[in-house]
C-alpha positions in Angstrom: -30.8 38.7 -54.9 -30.5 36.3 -52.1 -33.6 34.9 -50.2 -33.9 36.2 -46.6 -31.6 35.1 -43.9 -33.8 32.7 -42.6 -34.1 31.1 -46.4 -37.4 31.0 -47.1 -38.2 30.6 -50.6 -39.2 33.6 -52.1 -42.5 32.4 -53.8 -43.5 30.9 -50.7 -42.7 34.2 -49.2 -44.5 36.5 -51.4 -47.5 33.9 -51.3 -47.9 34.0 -47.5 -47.6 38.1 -47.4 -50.4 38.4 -50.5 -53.1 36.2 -48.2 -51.9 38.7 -45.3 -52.6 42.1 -47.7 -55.9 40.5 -48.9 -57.1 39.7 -45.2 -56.7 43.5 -44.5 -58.3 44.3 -47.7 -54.8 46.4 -48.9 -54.3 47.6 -52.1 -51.1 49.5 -53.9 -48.5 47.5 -51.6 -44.9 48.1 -51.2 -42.7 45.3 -49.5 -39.3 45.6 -48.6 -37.1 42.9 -47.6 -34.6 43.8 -44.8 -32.5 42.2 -42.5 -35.0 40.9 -39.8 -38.3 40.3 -42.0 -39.8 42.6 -44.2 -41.8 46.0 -44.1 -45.3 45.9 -46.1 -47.1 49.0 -47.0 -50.6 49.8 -48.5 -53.8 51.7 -48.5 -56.7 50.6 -47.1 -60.3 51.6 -48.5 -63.5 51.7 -45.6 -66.9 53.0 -45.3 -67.6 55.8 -42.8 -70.9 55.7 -43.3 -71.1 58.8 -45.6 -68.1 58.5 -47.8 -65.1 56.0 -48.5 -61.9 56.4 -46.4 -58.4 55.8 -47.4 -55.6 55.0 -44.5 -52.4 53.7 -44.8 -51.3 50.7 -43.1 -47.7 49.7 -42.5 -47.0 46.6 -41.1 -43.5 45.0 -40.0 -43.4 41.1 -40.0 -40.5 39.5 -38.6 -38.8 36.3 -39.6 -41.1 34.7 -36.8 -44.1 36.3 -37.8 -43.3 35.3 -41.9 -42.1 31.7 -40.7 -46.0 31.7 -38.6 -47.9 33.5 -41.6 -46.1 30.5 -44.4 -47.3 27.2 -42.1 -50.9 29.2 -42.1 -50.8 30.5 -38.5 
C-alpha cells in the first residue's frame, strides 16, 4: 500500500487524524484512504441531560485539510 498522493507519511498521517477523533470525543473509528484525502467514521457518546446519546459522525478531510491537521492547524 502506497502513502496518499500527496505523500504524507502514513504514521504522521494516522497521528494527526487520532488528535482529530479524540478532539471530537470519537470512539469505534473507521478511516478510509481515497483518492482526495480520507473518510473517518465514528460514534460519538453525549449527555442529554437524562440519558447518554450515541450519534455518528462522518467526516471527509481533504489532502488540504490533512496537510493543515499534520503542521497542528
Amino acid at each position: 500500500m502506497k502513502p496518499p498522493a500527496k505523500n504524507f507519511p502514513y504514521p504522521e498521517l494516522l497521528h494527526a487524524i487520532g488528535k482529530f477523533v479524540t478532539k471530537r470525543g470519537m470512539s469505534n473509528i473507521c478511516v478510509m484512504e481515497f483518492e482526495n484525502g480520507v473518510i473517518v467514521t465514528g460514534i460519538v457518546l453525549y449527555n442529554t441531560g437524562e440519558t447518554i446519546g450515541r450519534r455518528t459522525e462522518t467526516h471527509v478531510l481533504s489532502f488540504d485539510d490533512l496537510q493543515r491537521l499534520i503542521k497542528g492547524g
